[in-house]
mmCIF file of the N, C-alpha and C atoms, coordinates in Angstrom:
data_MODEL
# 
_entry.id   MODEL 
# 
loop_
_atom_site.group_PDB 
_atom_site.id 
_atom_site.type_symbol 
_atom_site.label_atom_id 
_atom_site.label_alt_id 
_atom_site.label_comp_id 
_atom_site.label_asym_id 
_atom_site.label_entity_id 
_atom_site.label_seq_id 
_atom_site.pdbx_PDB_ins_code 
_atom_site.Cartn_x 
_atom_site.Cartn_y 
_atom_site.Cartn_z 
_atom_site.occupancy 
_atom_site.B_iso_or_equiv 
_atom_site.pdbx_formal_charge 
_atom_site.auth_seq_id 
_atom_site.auth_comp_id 
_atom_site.auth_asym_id 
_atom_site.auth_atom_id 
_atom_site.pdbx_PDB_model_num 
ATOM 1   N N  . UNK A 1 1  ? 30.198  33.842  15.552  1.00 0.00 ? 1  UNK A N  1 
ATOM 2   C CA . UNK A 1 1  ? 30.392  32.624  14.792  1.00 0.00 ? 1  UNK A CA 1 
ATOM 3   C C  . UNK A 1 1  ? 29.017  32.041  14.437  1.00 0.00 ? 1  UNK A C  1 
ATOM 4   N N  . UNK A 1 2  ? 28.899  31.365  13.239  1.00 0.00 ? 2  UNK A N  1 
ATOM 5   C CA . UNK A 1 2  ? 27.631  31.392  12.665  1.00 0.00 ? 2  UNK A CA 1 
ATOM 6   C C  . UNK A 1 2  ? 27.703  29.442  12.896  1.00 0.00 ? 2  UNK A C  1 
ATOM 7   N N  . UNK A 1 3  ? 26.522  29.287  14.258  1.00 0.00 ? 3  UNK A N  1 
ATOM 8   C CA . UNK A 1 3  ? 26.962  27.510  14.031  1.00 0.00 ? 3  UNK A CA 1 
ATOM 9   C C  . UNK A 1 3  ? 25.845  26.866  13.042  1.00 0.00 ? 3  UNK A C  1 
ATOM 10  N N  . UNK A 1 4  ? 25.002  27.341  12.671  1.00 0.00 ? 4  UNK A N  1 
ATOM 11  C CA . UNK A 1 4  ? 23.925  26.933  11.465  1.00 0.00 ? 4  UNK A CA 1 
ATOM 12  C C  . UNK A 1 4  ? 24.598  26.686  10.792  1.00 0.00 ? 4  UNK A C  1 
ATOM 13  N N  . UNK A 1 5  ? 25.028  27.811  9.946   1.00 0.00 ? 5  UNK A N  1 
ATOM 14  C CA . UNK A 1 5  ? 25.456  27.254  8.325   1.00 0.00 ? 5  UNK A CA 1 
ATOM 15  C C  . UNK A 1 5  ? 24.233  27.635  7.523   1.00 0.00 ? 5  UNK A C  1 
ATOM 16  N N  . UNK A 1 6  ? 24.409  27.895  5.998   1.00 0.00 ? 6  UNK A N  1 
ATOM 17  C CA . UNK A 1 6  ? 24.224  28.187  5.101   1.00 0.00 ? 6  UNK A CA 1 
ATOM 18  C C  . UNK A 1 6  ? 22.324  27.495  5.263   1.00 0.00 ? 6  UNK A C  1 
ATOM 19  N N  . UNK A 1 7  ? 20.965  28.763  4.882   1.00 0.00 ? 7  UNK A N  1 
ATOM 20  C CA . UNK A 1 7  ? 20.126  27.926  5.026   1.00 0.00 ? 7  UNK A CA 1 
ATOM 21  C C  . UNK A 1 7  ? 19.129  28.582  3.991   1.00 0.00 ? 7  UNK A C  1 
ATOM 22  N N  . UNK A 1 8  ? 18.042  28.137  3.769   1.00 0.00 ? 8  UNK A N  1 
ATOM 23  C CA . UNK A 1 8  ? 17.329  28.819  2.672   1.00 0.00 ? 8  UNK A CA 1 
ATOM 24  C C  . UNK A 1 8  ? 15.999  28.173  2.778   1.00 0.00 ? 8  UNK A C  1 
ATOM 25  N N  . UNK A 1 9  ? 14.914  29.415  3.452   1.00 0.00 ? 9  UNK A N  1 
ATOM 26  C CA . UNK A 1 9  ? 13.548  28.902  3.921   1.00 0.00 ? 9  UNK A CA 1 
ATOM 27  C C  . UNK A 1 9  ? 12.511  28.638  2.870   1.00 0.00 ? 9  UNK A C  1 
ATOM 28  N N  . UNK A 1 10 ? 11.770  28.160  3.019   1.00 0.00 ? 10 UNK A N  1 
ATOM 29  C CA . UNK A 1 10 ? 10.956  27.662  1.521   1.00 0.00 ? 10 UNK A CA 1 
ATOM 30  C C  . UNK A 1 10 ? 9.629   27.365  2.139   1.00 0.00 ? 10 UNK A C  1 
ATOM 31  N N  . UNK A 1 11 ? 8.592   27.568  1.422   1.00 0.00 ? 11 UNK A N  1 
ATOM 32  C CA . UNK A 1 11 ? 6.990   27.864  1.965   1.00 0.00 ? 11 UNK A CA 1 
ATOM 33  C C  . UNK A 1 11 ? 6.906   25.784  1.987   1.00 0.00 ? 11 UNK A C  1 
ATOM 34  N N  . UNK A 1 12 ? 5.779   25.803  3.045   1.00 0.00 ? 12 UNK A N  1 
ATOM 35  C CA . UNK A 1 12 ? 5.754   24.311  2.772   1.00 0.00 ? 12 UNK A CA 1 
ATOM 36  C C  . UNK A 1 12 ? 4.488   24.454  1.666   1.00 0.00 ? 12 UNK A C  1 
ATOM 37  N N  . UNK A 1 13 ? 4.655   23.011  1.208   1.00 0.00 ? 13 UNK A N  1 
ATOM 38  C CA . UNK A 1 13 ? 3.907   22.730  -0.309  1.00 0.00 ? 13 UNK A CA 1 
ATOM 39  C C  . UNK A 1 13 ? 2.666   22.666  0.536   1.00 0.00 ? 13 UNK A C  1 
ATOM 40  N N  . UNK A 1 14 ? 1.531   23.059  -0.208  1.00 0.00 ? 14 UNK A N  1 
ATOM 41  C CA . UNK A 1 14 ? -0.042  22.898  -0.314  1.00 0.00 ? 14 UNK A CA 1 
ATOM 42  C C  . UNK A 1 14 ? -0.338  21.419  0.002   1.00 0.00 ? 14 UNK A C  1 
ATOM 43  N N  . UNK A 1 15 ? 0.332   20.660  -1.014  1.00 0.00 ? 15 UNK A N  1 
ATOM 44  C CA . UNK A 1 15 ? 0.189   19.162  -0.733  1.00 0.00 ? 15 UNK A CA 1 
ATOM 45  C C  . UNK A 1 15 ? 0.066   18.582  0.448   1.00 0.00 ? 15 UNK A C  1 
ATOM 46  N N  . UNK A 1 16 ? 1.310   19.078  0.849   1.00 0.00 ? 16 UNK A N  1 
ATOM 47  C CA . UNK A 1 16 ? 1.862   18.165  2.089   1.00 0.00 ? 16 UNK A CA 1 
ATOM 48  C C  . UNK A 1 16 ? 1.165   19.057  3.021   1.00 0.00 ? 16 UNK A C  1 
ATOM 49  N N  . UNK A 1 17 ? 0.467   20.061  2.944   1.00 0.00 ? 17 UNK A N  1 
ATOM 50  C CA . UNK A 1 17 ? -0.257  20.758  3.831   1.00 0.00 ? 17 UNK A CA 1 
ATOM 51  C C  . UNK A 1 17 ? -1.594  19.690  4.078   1.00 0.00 ? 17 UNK A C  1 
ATOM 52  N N  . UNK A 1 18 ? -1.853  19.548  3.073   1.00 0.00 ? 18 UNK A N  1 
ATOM 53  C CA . UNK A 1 18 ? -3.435  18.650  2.771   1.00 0.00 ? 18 UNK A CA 1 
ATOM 54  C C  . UNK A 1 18 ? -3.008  16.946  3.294   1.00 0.00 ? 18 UNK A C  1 
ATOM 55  N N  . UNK A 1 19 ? -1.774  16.441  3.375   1.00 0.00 ? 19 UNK A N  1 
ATOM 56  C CA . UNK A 1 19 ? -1.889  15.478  3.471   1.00 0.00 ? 19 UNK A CA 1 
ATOM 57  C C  . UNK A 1 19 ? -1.362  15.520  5.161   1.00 0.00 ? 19 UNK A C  1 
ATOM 58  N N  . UNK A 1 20 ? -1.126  16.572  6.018   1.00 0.00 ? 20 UNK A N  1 
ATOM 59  C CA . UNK A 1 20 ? -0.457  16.216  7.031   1.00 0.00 ? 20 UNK A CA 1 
ATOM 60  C C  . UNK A 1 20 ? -2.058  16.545  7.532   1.00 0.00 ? 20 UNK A C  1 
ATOM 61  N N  . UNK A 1 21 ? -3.292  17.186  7.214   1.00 0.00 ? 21 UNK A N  1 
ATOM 62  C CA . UNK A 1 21 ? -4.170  17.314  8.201   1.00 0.00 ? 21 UNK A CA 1 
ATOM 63  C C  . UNK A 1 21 ? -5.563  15.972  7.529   1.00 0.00 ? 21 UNK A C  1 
ATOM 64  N N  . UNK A 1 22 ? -5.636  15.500  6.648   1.00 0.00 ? 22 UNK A N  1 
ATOM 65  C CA . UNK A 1 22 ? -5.672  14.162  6.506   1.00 0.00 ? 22 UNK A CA 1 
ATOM 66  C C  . UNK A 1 22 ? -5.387  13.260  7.126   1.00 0.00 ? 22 UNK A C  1 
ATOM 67  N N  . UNK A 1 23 ? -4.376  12.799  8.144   1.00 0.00 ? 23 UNK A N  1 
ATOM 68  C CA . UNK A 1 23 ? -3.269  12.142  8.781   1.00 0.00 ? 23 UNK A CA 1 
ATOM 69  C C  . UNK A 1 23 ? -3.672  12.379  9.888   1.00 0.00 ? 23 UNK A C  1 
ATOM 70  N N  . UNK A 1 24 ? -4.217  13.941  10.655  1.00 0.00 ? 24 UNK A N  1 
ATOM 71  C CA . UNK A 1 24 ? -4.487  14.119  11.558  1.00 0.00 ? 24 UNK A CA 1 
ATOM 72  C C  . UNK A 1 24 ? -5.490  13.942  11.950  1.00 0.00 ? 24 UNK A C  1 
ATOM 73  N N  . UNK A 1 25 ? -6.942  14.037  11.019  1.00 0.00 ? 25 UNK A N  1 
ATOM 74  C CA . UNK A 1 25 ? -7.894  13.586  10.886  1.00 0.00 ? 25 UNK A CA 1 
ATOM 75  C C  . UNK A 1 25 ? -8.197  12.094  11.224  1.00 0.00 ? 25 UNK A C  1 
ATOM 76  N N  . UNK A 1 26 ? -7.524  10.697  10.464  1.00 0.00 ? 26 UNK A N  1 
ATOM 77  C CA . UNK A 1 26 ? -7.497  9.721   10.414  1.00 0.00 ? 26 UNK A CA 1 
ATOM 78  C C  . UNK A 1 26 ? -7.394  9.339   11.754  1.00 0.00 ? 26 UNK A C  1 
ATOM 79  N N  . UNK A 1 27 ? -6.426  10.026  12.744  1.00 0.00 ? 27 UNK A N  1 
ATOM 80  C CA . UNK A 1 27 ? -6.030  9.819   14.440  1.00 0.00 ? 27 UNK A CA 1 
ATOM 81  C C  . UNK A 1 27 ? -7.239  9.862   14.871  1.00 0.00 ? 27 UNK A C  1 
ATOM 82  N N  . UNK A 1 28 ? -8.032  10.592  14.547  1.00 0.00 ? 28 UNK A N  1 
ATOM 83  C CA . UNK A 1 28 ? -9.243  11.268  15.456  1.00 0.00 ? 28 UNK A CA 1 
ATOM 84  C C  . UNK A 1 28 ? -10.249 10.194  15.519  1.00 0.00 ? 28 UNK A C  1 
ATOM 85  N N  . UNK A 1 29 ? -10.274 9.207   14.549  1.00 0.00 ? 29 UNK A N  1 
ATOM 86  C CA . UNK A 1 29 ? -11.655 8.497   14.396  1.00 0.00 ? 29 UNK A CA 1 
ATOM 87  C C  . UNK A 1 29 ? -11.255 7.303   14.751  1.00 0.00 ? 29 UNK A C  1 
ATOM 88  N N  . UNK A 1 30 ? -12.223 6.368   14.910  1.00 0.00 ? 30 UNK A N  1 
ATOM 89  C CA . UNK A 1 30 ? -12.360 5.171   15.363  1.00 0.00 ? 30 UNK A CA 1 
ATOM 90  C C  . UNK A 1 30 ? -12.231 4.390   14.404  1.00 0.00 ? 30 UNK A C  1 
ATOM 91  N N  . UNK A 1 31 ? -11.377 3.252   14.525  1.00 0.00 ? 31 UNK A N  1 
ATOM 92  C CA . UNK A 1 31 ? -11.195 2.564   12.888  1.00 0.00 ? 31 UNK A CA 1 
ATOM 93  C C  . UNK A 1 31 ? -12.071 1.137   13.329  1.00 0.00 ? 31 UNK A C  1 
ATOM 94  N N  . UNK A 1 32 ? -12.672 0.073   12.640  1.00 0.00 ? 32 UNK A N  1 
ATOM 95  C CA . UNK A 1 32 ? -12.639 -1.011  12.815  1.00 0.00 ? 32 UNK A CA 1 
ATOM 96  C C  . UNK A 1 32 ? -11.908 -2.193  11.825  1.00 0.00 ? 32 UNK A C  1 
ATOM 97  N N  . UNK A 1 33 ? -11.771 -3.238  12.236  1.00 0.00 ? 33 UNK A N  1 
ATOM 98  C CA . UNK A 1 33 ? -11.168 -4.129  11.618  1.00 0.00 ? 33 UNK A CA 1 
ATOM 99  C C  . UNK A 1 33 ? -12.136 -5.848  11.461  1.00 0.00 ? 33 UNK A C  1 
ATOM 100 N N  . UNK A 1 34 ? -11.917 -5.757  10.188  1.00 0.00 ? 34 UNK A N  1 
ATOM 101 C CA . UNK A 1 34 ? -12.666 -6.692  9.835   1.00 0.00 ? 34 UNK A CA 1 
ATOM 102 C C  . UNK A 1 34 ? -11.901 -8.273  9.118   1.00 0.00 ? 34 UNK A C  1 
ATOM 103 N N  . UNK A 1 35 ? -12.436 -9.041  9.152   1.00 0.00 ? 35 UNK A N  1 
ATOM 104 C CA . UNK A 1 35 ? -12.381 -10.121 8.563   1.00 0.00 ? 35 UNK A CA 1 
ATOM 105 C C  . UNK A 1 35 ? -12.921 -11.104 7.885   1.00 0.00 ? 35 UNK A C  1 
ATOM 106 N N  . UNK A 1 36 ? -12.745 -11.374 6.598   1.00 0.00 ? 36 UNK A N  1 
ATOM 107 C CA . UNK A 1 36 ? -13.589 -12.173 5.861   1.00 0.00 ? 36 UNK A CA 1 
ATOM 108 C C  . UNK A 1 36 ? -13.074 -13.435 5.135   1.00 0.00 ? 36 UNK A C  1 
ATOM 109 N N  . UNK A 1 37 ? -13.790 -14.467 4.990   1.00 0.00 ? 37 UNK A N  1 
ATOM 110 C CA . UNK A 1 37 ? -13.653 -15.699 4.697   1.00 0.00 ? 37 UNK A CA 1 
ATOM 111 C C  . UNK A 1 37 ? -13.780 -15.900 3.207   1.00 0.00 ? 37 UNK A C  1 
ATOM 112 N N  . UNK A 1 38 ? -13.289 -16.469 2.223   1.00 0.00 ? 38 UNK A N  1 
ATOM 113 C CA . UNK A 1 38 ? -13.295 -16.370 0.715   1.00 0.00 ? 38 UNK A CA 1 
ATOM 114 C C  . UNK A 1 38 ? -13.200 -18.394 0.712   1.00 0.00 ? 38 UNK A C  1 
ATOM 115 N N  . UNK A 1 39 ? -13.891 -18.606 -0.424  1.00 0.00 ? 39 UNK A N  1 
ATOM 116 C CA . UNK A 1 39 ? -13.976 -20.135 -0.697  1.00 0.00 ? 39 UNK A CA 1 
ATOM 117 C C  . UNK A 1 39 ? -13.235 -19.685 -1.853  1.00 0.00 ? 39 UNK A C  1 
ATOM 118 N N  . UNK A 1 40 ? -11.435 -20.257 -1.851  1.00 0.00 ? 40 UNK A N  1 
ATOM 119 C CA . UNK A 1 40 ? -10.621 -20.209 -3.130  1.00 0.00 ? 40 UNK A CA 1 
ATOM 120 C C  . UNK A 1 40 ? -10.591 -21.246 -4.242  1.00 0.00 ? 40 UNK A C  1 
ATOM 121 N N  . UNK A 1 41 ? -11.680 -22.405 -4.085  1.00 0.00 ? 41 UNK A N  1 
ATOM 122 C CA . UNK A 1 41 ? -11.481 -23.541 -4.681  1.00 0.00 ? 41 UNK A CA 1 
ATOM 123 C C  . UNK A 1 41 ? -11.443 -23.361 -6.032  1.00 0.00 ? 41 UNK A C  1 
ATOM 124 N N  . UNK A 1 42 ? -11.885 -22.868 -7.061  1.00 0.00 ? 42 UNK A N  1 
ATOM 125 C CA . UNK A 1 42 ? -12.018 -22.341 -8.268  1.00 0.00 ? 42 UNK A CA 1 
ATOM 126 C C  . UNK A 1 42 ? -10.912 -21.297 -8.759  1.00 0.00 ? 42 UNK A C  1 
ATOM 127 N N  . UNK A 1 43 ? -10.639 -20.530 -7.933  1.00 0.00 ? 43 UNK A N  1 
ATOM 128 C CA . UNK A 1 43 ? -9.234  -19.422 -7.943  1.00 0.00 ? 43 UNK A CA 1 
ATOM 129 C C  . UNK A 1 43 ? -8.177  -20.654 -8.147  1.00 0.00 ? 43 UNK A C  1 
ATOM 130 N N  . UNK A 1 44 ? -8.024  -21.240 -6.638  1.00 0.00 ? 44 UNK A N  1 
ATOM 131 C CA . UNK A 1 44 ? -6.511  -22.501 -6.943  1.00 0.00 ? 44 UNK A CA 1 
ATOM 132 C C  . UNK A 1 44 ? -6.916  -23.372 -7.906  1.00 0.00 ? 44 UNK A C  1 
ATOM 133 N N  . UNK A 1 45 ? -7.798  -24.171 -8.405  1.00 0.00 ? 45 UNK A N  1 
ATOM 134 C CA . UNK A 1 45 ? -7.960  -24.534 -9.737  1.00 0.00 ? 45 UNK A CA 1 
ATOM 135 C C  . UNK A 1 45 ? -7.556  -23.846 -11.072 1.00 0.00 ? 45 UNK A C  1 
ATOM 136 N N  . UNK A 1 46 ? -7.793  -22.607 -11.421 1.00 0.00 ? 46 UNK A N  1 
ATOM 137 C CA . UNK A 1 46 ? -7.185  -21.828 -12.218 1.00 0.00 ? 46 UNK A CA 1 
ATOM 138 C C  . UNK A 1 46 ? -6.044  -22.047 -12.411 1.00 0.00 ? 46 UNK A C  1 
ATOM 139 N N  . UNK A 1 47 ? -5.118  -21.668 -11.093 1.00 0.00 ? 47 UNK A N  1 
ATOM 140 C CA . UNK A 1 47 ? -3.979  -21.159 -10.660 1.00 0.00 ? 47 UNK A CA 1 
ATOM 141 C C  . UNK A 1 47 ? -3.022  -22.758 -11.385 1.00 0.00 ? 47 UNK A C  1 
ATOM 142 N N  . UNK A 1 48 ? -3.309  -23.788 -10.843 1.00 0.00 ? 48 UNK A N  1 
ATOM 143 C CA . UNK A 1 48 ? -2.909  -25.180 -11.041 1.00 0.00 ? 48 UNK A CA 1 
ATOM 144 C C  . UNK A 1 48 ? -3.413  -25.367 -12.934 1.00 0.00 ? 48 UNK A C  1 
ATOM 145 N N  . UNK A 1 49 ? -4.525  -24.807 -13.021 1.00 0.00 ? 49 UNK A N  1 
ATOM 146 C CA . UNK A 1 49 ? -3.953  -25.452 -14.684 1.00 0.00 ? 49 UNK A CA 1 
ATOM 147 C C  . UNK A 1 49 ? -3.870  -24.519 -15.786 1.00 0.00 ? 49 UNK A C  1 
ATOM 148 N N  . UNK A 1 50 ? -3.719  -23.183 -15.068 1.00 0.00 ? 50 UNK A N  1 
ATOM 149 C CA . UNK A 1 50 ? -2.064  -21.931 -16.156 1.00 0.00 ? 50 UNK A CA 1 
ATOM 150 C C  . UNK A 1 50 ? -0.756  -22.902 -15.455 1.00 0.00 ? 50 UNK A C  1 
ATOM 151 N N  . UNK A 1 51 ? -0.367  -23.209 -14.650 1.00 0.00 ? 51 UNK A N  1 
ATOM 152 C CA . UNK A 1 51 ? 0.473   -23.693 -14.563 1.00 0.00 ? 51 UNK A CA 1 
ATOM 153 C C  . UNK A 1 51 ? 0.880   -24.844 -15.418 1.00 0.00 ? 51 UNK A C  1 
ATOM 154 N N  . UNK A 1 52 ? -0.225  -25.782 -15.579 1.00 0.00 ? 52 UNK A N  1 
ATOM 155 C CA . UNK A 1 52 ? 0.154   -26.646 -16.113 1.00 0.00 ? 52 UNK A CA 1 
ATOM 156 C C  . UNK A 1 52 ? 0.384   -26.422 -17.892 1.00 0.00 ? 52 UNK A C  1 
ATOM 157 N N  . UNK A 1 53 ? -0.930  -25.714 -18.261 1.00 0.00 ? 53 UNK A N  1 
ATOM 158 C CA . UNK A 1 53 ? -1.117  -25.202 -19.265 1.00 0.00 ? 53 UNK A CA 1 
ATOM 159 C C  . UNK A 1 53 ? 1.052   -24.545 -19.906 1.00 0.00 ? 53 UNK A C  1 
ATOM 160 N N  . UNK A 1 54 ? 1.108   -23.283 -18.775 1.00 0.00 ? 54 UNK A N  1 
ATOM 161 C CA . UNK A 1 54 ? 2.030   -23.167 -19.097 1.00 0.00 ? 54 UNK A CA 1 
ATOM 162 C C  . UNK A 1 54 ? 3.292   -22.840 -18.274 1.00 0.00 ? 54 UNK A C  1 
ATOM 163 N N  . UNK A 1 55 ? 3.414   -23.371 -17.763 1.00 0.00 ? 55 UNK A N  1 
ATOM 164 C CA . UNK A 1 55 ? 4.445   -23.464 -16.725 1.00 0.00 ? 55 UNK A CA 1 
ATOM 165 C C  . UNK A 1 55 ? 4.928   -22.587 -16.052 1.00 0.00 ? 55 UNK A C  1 
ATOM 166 N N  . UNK A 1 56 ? 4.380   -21.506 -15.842 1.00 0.00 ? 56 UNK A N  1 
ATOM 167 C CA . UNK A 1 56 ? 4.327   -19.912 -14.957 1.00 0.00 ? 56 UNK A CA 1 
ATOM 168 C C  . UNK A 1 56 ? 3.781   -20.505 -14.140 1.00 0.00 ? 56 UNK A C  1 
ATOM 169 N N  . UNK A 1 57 ? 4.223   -19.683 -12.567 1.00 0.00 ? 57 UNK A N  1 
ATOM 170 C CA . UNK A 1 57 ? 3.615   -19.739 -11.469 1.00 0.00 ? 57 UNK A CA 1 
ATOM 171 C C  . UNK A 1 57 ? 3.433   -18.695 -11.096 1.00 0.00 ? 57 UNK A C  1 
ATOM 172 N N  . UNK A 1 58 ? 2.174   -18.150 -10.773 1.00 0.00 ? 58 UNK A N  1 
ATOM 173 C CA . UNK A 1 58 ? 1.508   -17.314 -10.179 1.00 0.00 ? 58 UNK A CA 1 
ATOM 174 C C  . UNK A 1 58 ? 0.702   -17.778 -8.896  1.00 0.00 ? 58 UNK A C  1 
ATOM 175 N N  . UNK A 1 59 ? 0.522   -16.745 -8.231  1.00 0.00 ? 59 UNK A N  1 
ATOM 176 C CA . UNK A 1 59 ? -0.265  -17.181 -6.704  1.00 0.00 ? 59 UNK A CA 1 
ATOM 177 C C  . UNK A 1 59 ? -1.603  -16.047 -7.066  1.00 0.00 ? 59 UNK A C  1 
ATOM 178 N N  . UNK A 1 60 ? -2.297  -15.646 -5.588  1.00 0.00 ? 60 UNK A N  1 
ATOM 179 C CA . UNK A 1 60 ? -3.380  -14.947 -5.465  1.00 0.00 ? 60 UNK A CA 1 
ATOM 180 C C  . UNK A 1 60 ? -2.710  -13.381 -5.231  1.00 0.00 ? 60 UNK A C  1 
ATOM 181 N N  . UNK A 1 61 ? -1.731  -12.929 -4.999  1.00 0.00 ? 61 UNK A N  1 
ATOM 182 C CA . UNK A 1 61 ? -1.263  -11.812 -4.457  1.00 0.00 ? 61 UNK A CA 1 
ATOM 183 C C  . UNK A 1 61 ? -0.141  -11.141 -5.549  1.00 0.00 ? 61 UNK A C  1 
ATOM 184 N N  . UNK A 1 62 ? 0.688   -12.055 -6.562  1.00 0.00 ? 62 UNK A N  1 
ATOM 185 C CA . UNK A 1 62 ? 1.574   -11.653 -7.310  1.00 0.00 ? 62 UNK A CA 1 
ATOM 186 C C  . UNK A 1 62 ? 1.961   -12.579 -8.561  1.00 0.00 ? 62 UNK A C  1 
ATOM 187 N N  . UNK A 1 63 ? 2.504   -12.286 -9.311  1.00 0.00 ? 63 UNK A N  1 
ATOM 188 C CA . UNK A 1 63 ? 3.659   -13.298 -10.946 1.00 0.00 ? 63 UNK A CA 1 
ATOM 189 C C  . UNK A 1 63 ? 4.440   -13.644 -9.793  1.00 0.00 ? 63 UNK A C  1 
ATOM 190 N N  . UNK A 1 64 ? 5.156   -15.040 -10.378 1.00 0.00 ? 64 UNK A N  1 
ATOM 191 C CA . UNK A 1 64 ? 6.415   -15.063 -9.672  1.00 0.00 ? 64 UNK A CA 1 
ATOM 192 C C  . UNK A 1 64 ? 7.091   -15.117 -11.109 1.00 0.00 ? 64 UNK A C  1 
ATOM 193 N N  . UNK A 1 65 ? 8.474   -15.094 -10.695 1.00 0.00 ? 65 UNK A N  1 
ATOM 194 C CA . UNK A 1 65 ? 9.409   -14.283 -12.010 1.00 0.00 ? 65 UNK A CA 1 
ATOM 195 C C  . UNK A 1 65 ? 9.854   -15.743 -12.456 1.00 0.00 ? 65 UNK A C  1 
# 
């Protein structure tokens, strides 16, 4: 009795060859994490008079609909 079932082997892609030892690579190293401070005063000024200008709201990250 055959409990598999129906199967059909296929080479793995090059791609995903390149991207799984990329991945493995990335494990290996030491990452750091950083943080930085931005003065938005001129950005939210913008932001406040397209709005007013024209009544879209947009932020720093996206449109809103």
């Amino acid at each position: 009795m055959d409990l598999i079932g129906k199967y059909e082997e296929k080479p793995f892609p090059r791609l995903r060859e390149i991207i799984v030892d990329t991945v493995e690579q990335g494990l290996k190293r030491h990452h750091t994490k950083g943080l930085i401070e931005l003065d938005v005063t001129k950005g939210r000024e913008y932001i406040r008079k397209h709005k007013e200008k024209t009544g879209e709201t947009v932020s720093f990250t996206r449109a809103q609909p």
